[in-house]
Structures are given as C-alpha cells and as structure tokens.
C-alpha positions as CSV (number, residue, x, y, z in Angstrom):
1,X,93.1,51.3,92.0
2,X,96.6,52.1,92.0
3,X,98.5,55.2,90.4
4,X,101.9,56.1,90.4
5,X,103.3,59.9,90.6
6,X,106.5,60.1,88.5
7,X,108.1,63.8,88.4
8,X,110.5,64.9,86.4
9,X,112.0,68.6,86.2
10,X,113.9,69.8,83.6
11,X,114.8,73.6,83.9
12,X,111.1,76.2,84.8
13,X,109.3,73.0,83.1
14,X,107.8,70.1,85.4
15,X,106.5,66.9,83.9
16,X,104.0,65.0,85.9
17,X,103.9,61.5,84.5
18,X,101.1,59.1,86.0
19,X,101.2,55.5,85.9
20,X,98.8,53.4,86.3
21,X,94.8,53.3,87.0
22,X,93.4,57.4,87.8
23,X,90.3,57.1,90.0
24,X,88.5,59.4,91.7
25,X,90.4,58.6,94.9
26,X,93.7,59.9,93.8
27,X,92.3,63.8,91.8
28,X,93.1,65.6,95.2
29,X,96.9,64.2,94.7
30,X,97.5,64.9,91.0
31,X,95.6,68.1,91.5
32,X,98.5,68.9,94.0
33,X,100.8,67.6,91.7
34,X,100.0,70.5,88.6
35,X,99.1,73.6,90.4
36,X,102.6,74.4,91.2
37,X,103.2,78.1,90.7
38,X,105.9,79.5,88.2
39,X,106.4,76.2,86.7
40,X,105.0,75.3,83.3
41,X,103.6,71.5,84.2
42,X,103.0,68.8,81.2
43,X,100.7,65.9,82.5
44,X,102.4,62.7,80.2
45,X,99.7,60.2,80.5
46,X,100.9,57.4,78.0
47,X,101.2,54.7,81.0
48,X,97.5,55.7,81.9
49,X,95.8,52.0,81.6
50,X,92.7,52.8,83.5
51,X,90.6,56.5,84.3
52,X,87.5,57.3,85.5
53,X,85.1,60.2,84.3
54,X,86.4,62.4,86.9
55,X,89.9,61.6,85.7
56,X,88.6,62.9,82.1
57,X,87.4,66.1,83.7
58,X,90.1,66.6,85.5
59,X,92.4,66.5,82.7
60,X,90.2,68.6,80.6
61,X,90.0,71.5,83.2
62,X,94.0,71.3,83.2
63,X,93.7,71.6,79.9
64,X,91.5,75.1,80.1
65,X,94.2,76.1,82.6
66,X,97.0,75.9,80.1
67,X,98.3,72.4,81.3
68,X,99.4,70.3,78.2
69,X,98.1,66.8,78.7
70,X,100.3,64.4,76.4
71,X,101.1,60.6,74.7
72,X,97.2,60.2,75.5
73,X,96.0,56.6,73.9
74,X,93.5,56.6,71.6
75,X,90.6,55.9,73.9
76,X,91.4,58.6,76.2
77,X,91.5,61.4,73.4
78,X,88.5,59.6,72.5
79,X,86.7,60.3,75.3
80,X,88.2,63.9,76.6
81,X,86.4,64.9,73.3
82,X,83.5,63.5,73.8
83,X,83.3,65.5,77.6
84,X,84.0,68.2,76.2
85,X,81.3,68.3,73.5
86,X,78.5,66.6,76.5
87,X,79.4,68.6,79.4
88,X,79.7,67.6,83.0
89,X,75.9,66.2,84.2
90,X,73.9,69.1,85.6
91,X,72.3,69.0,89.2
C-alpha cells in the first residue's frame, strides 16, 4: 500500500494530511508525524481511499489524545464509531 505524508504549518497549528492507502506498515510514520510537542496537529484524512483496522485505532487513540481527525468519508466515520462502541479484540 502506498501513503503519502503531506504537512502543512500554519502558525502553533500543524496539519498532517495523508494520502492514499493507511496500512499497518506505515502507523509507526504517521504516529511520528502527530506527536509533535507544542503544536496542536489536525490529521485531514479526506484523500484516505484505503485503511486498515489498525489505521481506525490509530486514529481513534489520536482522537482521545486531543488530535482532531477531519474531512473523514462516510465509511471511515462509519467505522471509527463502530470501534469505538466494539473495542480493540482482547488477548
């Protein structure tokens, strides 16, 4: 899968666009990507075409960390709602 990193800054606020497919392989980058310190970050994910589960859970948790995810399509509000109501599997 393929996903593109797009940053743009704009004063103490940082937007974090991704483009693309979100897999698995690339949460340890847009992790890296929104925990900057002293910035507020926005996640803009309306060129998302593609995301795993563990894309959903990763934007939820930026989410409980006070990181505005926005322009989500329908079928990814669709389905951040529906983690958050099942939960993450338990072991």
């Amino acid at each position: 899968m393929t996903l593109k990193i797009d940053k743009q800054s704009s004063g103490d606020e940082l937007v974090v666009r991704l483009i693309g497919n979100l897999g698995v392989e690339h949460l340890a980058e847009v992790t890296a990507e929104v925990r900057l310190e002293g910035r507020r970050v926005v996640i803009d994910v309306s060129e998302v075409t593609l995301i795993s589960i563990e894309g959903i859970r990763l934007l939820n948790a930026c989410e409980d960390d006070g990181i505005a995810v926005i322009n989500a399509s329908p079928y990814i509000l669709e389905w951040l709602a529906l983690e958050r109501r099942v939960g993450p599997p338990r072991s």
